[in-house]
N, C-alpha and C positions, 0 to 999 in steps of 0.2 A: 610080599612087597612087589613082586615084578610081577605077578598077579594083579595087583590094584593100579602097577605103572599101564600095563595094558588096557585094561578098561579106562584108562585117561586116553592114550593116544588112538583107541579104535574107531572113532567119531572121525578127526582130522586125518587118519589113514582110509580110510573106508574114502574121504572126500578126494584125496588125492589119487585113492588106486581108479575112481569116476572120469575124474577130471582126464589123468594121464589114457586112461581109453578111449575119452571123446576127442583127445585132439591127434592121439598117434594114432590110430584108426582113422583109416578113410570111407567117409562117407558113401553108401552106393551110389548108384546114377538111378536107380529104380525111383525115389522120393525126390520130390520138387527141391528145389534148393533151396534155402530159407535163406531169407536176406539180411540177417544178424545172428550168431550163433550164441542164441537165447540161455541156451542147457549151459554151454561154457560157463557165460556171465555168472549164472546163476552159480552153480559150482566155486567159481573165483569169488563170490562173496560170501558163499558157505566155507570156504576155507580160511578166510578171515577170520571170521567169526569163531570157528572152531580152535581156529589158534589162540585169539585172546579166552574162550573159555579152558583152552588147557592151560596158560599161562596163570589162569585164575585158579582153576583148581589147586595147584601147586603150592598157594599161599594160602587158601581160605578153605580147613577143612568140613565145612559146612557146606560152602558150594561145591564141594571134592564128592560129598558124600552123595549129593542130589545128583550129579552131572554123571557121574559111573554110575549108577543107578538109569539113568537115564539113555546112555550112551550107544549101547548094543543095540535096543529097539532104534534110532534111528539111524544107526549104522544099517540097521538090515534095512531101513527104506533106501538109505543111499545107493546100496548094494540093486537093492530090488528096481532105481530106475535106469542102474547099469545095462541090468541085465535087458532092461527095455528100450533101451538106447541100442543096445548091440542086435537086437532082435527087430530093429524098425531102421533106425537111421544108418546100421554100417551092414546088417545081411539082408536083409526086407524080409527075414521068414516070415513075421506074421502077414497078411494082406495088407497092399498099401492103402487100399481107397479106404478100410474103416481101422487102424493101425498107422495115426500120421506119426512123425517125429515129435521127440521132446521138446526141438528149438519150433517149431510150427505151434506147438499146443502153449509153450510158454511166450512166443511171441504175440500170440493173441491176446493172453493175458495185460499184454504188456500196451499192444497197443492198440486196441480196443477198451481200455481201461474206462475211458469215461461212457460210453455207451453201455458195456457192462456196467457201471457205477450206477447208470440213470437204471436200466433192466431189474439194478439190485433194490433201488430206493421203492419203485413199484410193486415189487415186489413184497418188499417190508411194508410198506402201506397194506397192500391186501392181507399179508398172511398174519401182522398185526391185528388187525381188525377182524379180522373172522377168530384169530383166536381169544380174541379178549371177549367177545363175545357169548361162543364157546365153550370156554372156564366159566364165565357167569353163570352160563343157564346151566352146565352140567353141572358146578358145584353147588347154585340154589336147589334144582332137579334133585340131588343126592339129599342135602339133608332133608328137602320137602319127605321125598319118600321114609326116609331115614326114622323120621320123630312123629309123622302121623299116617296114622291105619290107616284116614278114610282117603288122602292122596294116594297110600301108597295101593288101596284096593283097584285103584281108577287106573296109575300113571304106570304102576311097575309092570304089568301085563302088555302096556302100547312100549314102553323100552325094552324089552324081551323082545318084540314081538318088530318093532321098528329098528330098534339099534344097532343087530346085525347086518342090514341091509348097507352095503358100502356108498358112501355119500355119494359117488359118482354116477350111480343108479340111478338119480335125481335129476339129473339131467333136464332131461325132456319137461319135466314137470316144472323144474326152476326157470326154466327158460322161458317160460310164457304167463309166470307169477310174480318177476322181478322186472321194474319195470328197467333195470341196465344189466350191463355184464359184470361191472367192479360188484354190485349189490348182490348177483345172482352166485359169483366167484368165491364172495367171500362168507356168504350162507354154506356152500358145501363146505368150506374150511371149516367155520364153525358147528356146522353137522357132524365132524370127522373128531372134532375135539368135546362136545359134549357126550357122543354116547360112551366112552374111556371113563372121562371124570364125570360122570355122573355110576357109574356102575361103582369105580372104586371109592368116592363117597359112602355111597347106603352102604357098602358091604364094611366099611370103616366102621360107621355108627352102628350096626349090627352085633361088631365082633368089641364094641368098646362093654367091660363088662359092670354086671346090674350095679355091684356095691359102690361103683363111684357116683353114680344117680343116687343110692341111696346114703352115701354119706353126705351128699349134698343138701337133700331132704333132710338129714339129720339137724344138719347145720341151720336150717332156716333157709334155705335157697328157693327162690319162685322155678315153675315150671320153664320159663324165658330164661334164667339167671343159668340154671342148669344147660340148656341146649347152647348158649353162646360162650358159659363161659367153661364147661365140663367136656359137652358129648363133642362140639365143632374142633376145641385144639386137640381132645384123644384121637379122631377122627383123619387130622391133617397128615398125619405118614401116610395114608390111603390116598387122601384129595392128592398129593404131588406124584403118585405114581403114576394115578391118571390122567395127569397134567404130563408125564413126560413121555407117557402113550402117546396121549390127542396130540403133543408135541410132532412125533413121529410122524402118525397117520395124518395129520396137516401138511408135510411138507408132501407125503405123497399125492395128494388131492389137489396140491396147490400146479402141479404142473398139469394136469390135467385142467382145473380148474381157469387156468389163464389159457387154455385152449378156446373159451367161449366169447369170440372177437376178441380179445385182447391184443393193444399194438406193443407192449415191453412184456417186461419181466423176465424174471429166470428162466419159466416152465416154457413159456412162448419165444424165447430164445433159444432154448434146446430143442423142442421141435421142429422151429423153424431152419434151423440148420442143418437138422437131419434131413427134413423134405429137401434141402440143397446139398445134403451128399458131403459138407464140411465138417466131417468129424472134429479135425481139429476144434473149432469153435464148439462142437457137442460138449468134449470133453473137459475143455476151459471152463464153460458154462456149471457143469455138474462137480469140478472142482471150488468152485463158487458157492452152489450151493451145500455142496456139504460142510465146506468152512463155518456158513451164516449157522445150518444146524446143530455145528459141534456148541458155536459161541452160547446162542441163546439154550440149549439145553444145560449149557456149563452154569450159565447165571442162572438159573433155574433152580439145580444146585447147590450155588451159595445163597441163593433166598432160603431156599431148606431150610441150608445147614444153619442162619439165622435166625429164623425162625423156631426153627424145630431145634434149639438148644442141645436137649440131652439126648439128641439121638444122632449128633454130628460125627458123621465118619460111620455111619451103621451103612448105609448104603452110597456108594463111592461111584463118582463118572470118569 
């Protein structure tokens, strides 16, 4: 019992033993001084929050079960930007110029918001569109190969032989074949995302085994009836792994990617902060983007798990 009472209160103590550090602690003189203490705020509305979720747990033991469960992992982030707070904004151990404070990197957040918001919408335009693209043609690519010899005698030797080759490699060649940069940006994205799902495709249709084709034949099924409605759904636990590969190697393409004249985005806002030496803003930035990464890979997931019915909960994000 005072076992499970602990795992309720180590979320809202974890927030206060944060909080009581950032303000009894003084601040070195080594870091700039930030002109709203950003980490406080923040802190002071995680402590809210944390109260009304222990108050709730208390009553509802469904929410009791999920929130201790949950509780100790982000007890240990709280802990862990203590420890980062004490190591930047109250001793300066780490280096100050690429090591800002937490109220620096969260006030950027805060007020740069709409600038970031516009950085993020370009962003999502690009890496939108190159991945939808990307899914198209690697998963038409995979079953092409997948259901006929004479593609696959032609195609699968040039994706061996091309697909390893990291999209950024392309560069120089996309740059003088596209007649813009958004077009040229969002071709490597889409290059980063088909050779993943196009590989786990064919090796899906590959591993899907002979007797379901032949009990389809038994049944009366056309050779078309078979591949759309047999070998493509066995297939699909394959197509989503490489969908949330290309997912991956997408967002790292994409910072690169908006290096090519690009005036926003994420990628073209983390570098360009770095060439000006603002970590702060670096770090805001790539906070950003791994948000957007976690979301759409998350709904990615629930399309699966819809999807893909009886295999919900076989592979967990």
């Amino acid at each position: 019992m005072k076992y499970q009472l602990l795992k309720t209160l180590i979320l809202p103590l974890a927030v206060t033993i944060t909080l009581a550090t950032d303000l009894i602690w003084t601040d070195t003189t080594e870091h700039p001084v930030a002109e709203f203490p950003w980490f406080a705020a923040v802190l002071l509305f995680l402590l809210v929050i944390t109260v009304l979720f222990f108050f709730t747990a208390l009553f509802f033991p469904r929410f009791r079960e999920i929130y201790q469960a949950k509780s100790p992992f982000y007890s240990g982030i709280i802990l862990f930007l203590c420890l980062v707070n004490i190591l930047t904004a109250k001793t300066a151990t780490l280096p100050v110029l690429y090591f800002p404070t937490l109220d620096r990197i969260f006030g950027v957040l805060a007020e740069e918001s709409l600038f970031i918001g516009k950085c993020l919408l370009y962003s999502l335009r690009l890496q939108l569109t190159g991945w939808f693209f990307g899914a198209l043609a690697g998963i038409g690519t995979g079953i092409a190969i997948g259901f006929s010899h004479r593609i696959r005698y032609w195609i699968h030797p040039l994706v061996r032989i091309l697909g390893p080759i990291p999209s950024t490699a392309w560069i120089p060649l996309v740059l003088v074949s596209f007649p813009g940069t958004v077009s040229a940006s969002a071709f490597l994205i889409a290059l980063a995302v088909w050779f993943p799902t196009t590989v786990l495709t064919m090796n899906g249709i590959a591993n899907i085994p002979n007797s379901y084709f032949e009990v389809a034949a038994t049944m009366g099924a056309s050779s078309r009836y078979a591949i759309f409605h047999v070998g493509i759904p066995a297939a699909m636990p394959h197509m989503f792994i490489g969908l949330f590969n290309g997912t991956c190697a997408s967002f790292i393409t994409l910072v690169t990617a908006e290096m090519l004249g690009a005036k926003y985005g994420l990628g073209w806002y983390i570098n360009w902060q770095k060439d000006m030496m603002a970590y702060a803003h670096v770090y805001a930035g790539l906070i950003v983007m791994s948000l957007v990464c976690y979301c759409i890979i998350t709904l990615l997931f629930q399309l699966r798990d819809k999807i893909l019915v009886w295999q919900k909960g076989v592979i967990k994000w």
